[in-house]
C-alpha positions in Angstrom: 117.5 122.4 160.7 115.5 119.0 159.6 117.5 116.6 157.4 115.8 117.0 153.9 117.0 113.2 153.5 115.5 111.9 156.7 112.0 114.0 156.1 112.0 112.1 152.6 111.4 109.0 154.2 108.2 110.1 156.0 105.2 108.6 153.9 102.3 110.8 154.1 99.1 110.9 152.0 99.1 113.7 149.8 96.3 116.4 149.9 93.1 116.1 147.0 94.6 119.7 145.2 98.2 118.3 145.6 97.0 115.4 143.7 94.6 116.9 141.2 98.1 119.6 140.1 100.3 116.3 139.6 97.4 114.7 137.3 97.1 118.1 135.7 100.9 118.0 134.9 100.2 115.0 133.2 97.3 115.7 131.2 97.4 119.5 130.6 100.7 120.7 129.5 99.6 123.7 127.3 96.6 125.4 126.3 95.9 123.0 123.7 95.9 119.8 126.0 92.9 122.3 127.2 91.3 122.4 123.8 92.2 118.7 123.1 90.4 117.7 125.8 87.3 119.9 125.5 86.6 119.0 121.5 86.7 115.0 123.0 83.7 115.9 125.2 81.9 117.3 122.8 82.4 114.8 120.2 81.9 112.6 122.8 78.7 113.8 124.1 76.8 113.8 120.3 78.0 117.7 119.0 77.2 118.5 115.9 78.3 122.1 116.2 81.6 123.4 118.1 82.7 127.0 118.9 86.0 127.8 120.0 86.8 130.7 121.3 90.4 131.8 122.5 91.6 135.1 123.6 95.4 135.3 124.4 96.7 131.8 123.0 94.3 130.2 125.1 96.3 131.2 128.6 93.6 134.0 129.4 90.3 132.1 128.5 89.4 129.0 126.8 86.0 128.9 125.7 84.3 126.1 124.0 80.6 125.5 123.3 78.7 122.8 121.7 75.5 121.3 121.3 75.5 118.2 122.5 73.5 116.4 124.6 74.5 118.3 128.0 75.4 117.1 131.8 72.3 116.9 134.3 72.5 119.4 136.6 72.7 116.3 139.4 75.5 115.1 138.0 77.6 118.7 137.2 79.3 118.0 140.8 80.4 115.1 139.9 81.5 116.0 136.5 84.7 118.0 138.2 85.3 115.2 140.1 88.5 113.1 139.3 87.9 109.8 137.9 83.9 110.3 137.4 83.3 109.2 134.2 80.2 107.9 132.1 82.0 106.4 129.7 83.2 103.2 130.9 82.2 101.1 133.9 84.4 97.7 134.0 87.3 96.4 132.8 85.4 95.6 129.7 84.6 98.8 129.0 88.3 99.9 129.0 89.3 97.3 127.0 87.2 98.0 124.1 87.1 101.5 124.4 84.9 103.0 121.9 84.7 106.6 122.9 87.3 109.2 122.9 87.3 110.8 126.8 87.5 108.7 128.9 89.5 108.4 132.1 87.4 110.9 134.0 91.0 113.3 134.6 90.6 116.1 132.5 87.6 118.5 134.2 89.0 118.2 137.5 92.5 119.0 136.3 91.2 122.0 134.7 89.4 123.0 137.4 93.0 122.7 139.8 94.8 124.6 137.4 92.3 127.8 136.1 89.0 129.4 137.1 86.5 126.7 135.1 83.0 127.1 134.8 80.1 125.0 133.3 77.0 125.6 132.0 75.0 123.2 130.1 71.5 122.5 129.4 69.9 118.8 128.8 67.2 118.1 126.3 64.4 117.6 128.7 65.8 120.6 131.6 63.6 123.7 131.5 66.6 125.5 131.5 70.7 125.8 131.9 72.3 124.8 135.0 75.7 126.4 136.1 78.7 125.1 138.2 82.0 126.8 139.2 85.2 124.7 140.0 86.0 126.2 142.7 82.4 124.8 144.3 81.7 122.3 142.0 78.8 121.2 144.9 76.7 124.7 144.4 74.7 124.3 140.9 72.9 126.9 140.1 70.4 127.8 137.2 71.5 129.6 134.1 70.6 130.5 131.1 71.9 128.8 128.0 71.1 126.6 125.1 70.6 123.0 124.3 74.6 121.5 125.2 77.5 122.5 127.2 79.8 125.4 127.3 83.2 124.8 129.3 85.0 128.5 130.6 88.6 128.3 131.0 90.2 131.6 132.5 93.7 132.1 133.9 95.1 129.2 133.1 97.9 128.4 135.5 97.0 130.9 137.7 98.2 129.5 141.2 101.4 127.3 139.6 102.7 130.5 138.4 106.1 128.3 137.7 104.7 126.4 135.0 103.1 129.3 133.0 106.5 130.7 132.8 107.3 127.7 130.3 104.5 128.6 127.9 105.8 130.3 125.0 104.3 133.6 123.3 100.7 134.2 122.6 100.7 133.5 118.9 103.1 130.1 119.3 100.4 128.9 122.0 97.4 129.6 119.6 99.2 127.6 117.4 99.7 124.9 118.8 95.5 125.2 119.8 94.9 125.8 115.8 97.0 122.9 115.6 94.4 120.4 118.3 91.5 121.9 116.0 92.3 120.9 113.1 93.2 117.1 114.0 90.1 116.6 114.9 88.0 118.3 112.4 90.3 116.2 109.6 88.6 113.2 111.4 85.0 114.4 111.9 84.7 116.8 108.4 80.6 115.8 109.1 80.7 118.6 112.0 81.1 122.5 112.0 83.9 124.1 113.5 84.6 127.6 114.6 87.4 129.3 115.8 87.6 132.5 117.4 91.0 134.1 118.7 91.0 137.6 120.7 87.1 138.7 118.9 88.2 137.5 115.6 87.2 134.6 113.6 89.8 133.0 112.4 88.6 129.3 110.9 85.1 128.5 109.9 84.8 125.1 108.5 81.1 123.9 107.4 79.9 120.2 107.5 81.3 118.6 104.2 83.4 115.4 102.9 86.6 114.6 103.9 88.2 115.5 100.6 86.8 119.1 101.0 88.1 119.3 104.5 91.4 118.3 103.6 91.3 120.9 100.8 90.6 123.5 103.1 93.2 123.0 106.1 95.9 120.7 103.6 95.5 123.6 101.0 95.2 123.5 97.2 98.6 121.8 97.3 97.3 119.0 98.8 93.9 119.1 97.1 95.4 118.9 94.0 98.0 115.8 94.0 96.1 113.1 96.2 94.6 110.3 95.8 92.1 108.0 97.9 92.4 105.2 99.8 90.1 102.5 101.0 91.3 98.5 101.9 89.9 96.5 104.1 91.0 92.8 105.8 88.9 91.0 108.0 88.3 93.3 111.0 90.6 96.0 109.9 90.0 98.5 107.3 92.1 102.2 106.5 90.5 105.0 104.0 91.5 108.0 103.9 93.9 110.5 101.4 97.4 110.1 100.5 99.4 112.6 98.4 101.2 112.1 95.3 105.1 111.6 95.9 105.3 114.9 94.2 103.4 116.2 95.9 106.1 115.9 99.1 106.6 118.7 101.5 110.2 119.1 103.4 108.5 118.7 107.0 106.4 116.1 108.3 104.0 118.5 109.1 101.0 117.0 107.2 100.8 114.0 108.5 97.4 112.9 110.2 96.5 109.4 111.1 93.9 107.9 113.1 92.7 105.0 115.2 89.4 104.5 115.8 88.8 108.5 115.1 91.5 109.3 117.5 94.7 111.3 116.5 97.6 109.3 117.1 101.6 109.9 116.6 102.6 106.1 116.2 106.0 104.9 115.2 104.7 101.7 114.1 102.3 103.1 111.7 104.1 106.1 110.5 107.0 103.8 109.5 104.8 101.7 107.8 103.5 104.3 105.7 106.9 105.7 105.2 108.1 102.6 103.9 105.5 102.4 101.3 106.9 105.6 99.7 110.2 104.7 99.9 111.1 104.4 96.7 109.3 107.1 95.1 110.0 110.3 97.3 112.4 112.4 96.2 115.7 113.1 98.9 114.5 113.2 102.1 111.0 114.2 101.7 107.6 113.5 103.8 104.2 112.5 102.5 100.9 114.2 103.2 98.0 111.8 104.0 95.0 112.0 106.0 94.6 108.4 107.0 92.1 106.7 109.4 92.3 103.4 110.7 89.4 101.3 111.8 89.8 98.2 113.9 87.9 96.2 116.8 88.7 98.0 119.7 89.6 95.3 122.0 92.7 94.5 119.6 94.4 98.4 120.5 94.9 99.4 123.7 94.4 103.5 123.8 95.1 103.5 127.5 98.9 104.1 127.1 99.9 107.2 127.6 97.7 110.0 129.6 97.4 112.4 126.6 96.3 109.2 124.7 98.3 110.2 121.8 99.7 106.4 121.6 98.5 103.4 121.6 99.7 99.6 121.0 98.4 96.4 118.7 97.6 93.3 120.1 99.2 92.5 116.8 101.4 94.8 115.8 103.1 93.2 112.8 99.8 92.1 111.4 98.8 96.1 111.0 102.1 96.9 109.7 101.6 95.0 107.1 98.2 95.9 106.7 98.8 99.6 106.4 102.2 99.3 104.2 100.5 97.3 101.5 97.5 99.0 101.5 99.6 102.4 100.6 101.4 100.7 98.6 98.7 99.3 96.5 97.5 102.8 96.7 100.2 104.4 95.1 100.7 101.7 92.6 97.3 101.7 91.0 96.9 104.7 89.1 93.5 103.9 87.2 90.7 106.8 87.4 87.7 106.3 85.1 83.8 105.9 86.8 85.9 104.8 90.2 84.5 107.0 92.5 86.9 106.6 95.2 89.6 107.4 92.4 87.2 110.2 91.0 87.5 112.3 94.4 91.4 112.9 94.2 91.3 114.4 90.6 92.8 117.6 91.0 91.7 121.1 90.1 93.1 122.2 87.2 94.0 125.8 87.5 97.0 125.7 84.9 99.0 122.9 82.9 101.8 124.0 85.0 99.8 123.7 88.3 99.2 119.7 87.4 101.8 117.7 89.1 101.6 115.0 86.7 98.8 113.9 84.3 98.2 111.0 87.0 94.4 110.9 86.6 94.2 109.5 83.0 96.6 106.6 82.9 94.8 103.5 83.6 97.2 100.9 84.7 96.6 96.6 85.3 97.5 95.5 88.5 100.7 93.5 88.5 101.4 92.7 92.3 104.7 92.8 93.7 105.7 89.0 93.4 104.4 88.8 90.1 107.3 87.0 88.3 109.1 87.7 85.1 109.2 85.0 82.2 112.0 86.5 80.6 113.7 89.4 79.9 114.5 91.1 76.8 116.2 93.6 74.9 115.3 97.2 75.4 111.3 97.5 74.5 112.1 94.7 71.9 109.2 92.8 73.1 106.5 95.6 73.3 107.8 97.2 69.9 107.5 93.5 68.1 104.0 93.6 69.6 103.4 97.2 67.7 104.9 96.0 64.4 103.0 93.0 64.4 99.4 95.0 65.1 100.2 97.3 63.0 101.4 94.7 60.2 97.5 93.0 60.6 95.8 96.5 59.8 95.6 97.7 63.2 94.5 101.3 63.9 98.4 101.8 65.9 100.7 102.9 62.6 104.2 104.4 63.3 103.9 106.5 60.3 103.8 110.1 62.6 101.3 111.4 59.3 98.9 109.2 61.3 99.6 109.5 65.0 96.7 112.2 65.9 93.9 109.2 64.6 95.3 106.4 66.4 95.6 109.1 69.7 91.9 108.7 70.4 92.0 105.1 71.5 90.9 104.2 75.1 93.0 100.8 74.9 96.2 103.4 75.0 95.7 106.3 77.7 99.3 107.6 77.2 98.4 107.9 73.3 101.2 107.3 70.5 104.5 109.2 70.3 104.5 112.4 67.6 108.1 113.3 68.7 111.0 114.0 70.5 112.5 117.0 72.4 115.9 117.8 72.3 116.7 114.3 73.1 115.3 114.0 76.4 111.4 114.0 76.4 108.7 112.3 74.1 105.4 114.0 73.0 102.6 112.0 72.4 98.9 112.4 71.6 95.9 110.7 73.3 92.3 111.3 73.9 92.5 114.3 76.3 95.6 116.6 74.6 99.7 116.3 74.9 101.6 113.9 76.8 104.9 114.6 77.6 107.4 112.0 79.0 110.7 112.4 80.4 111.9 109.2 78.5 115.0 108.5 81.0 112.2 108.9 84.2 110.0 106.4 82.7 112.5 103.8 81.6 114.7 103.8 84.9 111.1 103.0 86.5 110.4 100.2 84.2 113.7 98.5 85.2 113.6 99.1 88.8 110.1 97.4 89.1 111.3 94.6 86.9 114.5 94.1 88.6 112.8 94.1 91.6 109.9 91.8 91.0 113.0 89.5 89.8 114.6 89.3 92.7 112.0 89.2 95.5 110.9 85.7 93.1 114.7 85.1 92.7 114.5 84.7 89.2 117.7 87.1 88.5 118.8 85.6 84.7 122.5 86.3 84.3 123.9 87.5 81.6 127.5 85.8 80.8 129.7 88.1 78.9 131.4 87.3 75.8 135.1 89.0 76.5 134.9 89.7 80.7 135.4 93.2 81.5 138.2 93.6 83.4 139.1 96.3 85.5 142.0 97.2 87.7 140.8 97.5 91.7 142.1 98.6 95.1 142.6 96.4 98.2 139.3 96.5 99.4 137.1 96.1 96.5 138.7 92.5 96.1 138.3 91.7 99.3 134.2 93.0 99.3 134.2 90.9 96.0 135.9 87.9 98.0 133.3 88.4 101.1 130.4 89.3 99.4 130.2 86.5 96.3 127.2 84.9 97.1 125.4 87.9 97.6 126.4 89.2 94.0 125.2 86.0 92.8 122.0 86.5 93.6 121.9 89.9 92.4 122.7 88.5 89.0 126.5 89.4 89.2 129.4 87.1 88.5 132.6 89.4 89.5 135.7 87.3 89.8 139.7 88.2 91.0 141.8 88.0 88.9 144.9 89.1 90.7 145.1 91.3 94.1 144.6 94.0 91.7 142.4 93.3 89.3 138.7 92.5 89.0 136.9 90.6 86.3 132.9 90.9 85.6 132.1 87.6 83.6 128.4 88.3 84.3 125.6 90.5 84.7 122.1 90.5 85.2 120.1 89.8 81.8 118.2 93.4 82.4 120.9 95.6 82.2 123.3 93.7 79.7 123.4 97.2 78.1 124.7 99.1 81.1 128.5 100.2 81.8 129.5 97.0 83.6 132.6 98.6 85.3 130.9 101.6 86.8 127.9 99.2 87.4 130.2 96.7 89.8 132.2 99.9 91.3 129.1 101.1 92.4 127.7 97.9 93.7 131.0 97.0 95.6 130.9 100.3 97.3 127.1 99.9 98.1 128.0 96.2 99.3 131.0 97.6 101.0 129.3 100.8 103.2 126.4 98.5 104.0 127.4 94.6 104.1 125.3 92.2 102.4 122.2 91.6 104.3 121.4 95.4 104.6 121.5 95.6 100.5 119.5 93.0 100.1 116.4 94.0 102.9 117.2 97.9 104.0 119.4 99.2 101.0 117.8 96.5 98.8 115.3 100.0 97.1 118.9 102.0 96.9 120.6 99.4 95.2 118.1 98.3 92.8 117.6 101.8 91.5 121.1 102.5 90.9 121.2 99.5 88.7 118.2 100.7 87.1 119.6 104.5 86.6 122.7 102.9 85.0 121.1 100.9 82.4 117.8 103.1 81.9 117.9 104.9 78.2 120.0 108.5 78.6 119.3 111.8 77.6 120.3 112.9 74.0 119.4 109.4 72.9 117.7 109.5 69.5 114.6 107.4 69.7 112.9 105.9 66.4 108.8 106.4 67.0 108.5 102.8 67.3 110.8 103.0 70.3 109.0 105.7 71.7 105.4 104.3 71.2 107.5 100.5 72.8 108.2 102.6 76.0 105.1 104.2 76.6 103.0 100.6 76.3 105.3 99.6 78.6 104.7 102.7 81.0 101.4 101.5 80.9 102.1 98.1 82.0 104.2 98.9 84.7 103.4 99.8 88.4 104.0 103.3 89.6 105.0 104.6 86.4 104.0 107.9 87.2 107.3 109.0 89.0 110.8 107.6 88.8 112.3 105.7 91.9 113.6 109.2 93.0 110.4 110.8 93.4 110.4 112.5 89.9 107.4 112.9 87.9 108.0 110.7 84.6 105.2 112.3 82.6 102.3 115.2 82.4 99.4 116.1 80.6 98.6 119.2 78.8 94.2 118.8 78.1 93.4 120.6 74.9 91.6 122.6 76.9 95.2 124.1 79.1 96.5 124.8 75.3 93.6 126.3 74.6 94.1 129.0 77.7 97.4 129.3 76.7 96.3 130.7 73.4 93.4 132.2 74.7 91.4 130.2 72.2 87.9 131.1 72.5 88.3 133.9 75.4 
């Protein structure tokens, strides 16, 4: 018997087939690495119109015609030939790849793994011309229409040990749905049809991308995004984002792209992850549609053979690029004749459909390092502001007899305060209907940008208390206090020890000289504590800010005077991401006369 060990060491060359099953191992996992591959060509090759056809999840036949500009029938050999391409020529050409098939694999590890067949038809050919796999060198005419029409039967039918890891029929048209609908988010100016075992299951006409999105995102989606467009220098992203409400539990609608191809990168998934940090709710995922456009010699798509990665030349650089660019985004809540901002107003189907009243708040943009020039107390210096406009005759009056006049002005798109609800929301009136604002929501946002503005200038103001707070503590909170003082000073805390078991605060930051100071420092010493200093202040640094904030923002069952209310909704307006709290929560809505008037089936 032959030693397995000593036959190992025999170097042979391996036949063509041999080699073409490993590529196809590589390349085409599943029936959708088929489709994948397929809808690349025809993109590639100028389609305007695609057909899909599927019968069995794709394992029985794979069928996909479009009307492109077709393969000569000289060249149809060569076509199932591995590494034949007509995309790129040099080492130039791969560099700044520009198309999205390219390495030349994919045909001929089709054609190694199922019964493929070809038939396409050139502009200027009298008719189709028709090639098997099997003997790709015997072309021979056919009849068919202007384009190309790739037949995929059987996949896996002689490596019968991989089809057994295919799952059931409807899993594997999934996944294939799945391949579809990547690519017609990024090319919504082509038509797509799908067609699984006779029945057509997807039909999507040419449209915009926002219509697109609405019909494979859903109305979910359609109604809480927003649009996106930034550019720097060579780089530029536009696409949709959703609302933070609008989070789902799994990061299933998630769809970027570079250079129009699908990609799953860490780099710029956490990027846009960190821009919604601190408004998603728990751990939720965004929805966003997002395409990237850059020179293609500064990505390299060559990476992996499904070419679902890629890497930067300069990776930081679009890091930063895309995480600002979200997060300028999802700061700027403006709508108005803006017809980028336009497209994402939602359908209105209810009031309680409307995740927030997002598209009629017009905010000024504040930037992130904007610094503070003081703090004050609670709304004191927006509601002097009101009493002193309203002491010079101005239209604002916080006489509630005449709220509803002063609701039409265009100055205040969050209108003027009429009430408050059992202590925990305020109603207001502007041009379009009825605000209503969860009144801890909006203020614990207020803070949290504030405090955070103050400390990324490091312009913290402390606070010195009159009589310290003293507090009696365990072991290790005197020693994180003892480890950790410079790092409280420059949150705006001064926390001294008083004895191994007692704690002193002698000073707080100015912004929340209001809040609980003991539970305030208990918190912070445990944060400090389960994280160490450096992590608050860069990782945890969101955390930690917005549980100073939720300790010193206004509580529920607070009686608020209608100056105070109108105060807090001016500065809502001033304020960056006001719409939701730093927990994801919506912080206000909007009820159009026209969604009270359904309710009361006024004019109906």
């Amino acid at each position: 018997m032959p030693n397995p060990i000593e036959a190992a060491r025999v170097i042979r060359l391996l036949p063509d087939q041999l080699i073409s099953q490993i590529a196809a191992g590589e390349v085409i996992e599943r029936p959708s690495a088929v489709v994948k591959e397929l809808l690349e060509n025809a993109i590639d090759a100028g389609a305007t119109q695609i057909s899909i056809r599927l019968e069995a999840g794709g394992v029985k036949r794979i069928a996909i015609t479009d009307n492109g500009s077709g393969i000569p029938h000289e060249q149809m050999a060569l076509a199932l030939t591995r590494h034949a391409t007509s995309k790129i020529a040099d080492l130039h050409d791969l560099e700044n790849v520009a198309t999205l098939g390219f390495r030349g694999e994919a045909l001929a590890s089709i054609a190694s793994v199922a019964q493929l067949t070809i038939t396409s038809r050139t502009r200027d050919a009298a008719h189709a011309w028709q090639v098997q796999g099997h003997d790709p060198s015997a072309a021979s005419p056919a009849s068919g229409a202007l384009g190309t029409m790739v037949d995929v039967q059987d996949l896996y039918f002689n490596t019968p040990a991989r089809r057994k890891f295919l799952k059931s029929e409807q899993t594997e048209y999934g996944h294939c749905l799945d391949i579809v609908k990547r690519i017609a988010l990024a090319r919504p100016d082509l038509n797509f049809s799908v067609t699984h075992n006779g029945k057509t299951t997807e039909y999507w006409q040419q449209s915009t991308l926002s219509e697109r999105s609405a019909e494979i995102l859903g109305d979910t989606f359609a109604q809480a995004r927003l649009s996106l467009e930034a550019s720097a220098g060579p780089v530029s992203l536009f696409g949709l984002i959703g609302l933070p409400t609008a989070a789902r539990g799994r990061a299933d609608a998630q769809y970027f792209y570079v250079n129009g191809r699908f990609v799953r990168d860490k780099l710029l998934t956490h990027a846009v992850r960190s821009a919604y940090q601190d408004v998603l709710h728990g751990d939720r995922y965004p929805a966003y549609v997002l395409q990237l456009q850059l020179d293609p010699s500064l990505v390299d798509v060559n990476v992996h053979p499904s070419k679902i990665e890629v890497r930067f030349r300069d990776s930081r650089a679009v890091h930063q690029f895309v995480f600002h660019a979200v997060s300028r985004s999802l700061a700027t809540t403006a709508p108005g004749a803006d017809d980028t901002v336009a497209a994402s107003e939602p359908t209105r189907v209810s009031p309680f459909a409307i995740p927030w009243g997002r598209q009629t708040m017009r905010q000024p943009s504040l930037g992130v390092a904007q610094p503070l020039a003081r703090y004050g107390d609670m709304f004191a210096e927006t509601l002097q502001a009101a009493q002193a406009s309203t002491s010079a005759g101005s239209s604002f009056s916080v006489n509630p007899g005449s709220v509803g006049e002063s609701g039409d002005d265009d100055t205040h798109p969050l209108g003027f305060a009429l009430a408050q609800l059992h202590g925990i929301y305020v109603l207001a009136q502007n041009r379009s209907g009825l605000v209503l604002v969860d009144m801890h929501a909006a203020h614990e946002r207020i803070l949290y940008e504030q405090f955070k503005q103050a400390l990324e200038t490091q312009s913290v103001t402390l606070q010195s208390l009159l009589i310290p707070v003293s507090f009696h503590a365990d072991a290790v909170e005197v020693g994180t206090a003892e480890e950790y003082r410079e790092t409280l000073h420059s949150l705006g805390f001064d926390i001294a020890v008083m004895s191994p078991t007692t704690l002193a605060v002698r000073a707080i930051p100015a912004l929340l000289k209001n809040a609980d100071a003991q539970s305030l420092a208990r918190d912070l010493l445990r944060d400090l504590r389960e994280f160490g200093g450096s992590e608050v202040l860069t990782e945890r640094r969101n955390e930690l800010l917005g549980t100073l904030a939720c300790h010193t923002a206004v509580r529920a069952n607070r009686a608020l005077t209608i100056p105070e209310m109108n105060a807090l909704l001016r500065q809502m307006e001033a304020t960056e991401r006001a719409d939701q709290c730093n927990h994801g929560r919506p912080t206000w809505v909007q009820l159009a006369i026209q969604d009270l008037d359904r309710l009361f089936l006024r004019g109906q």
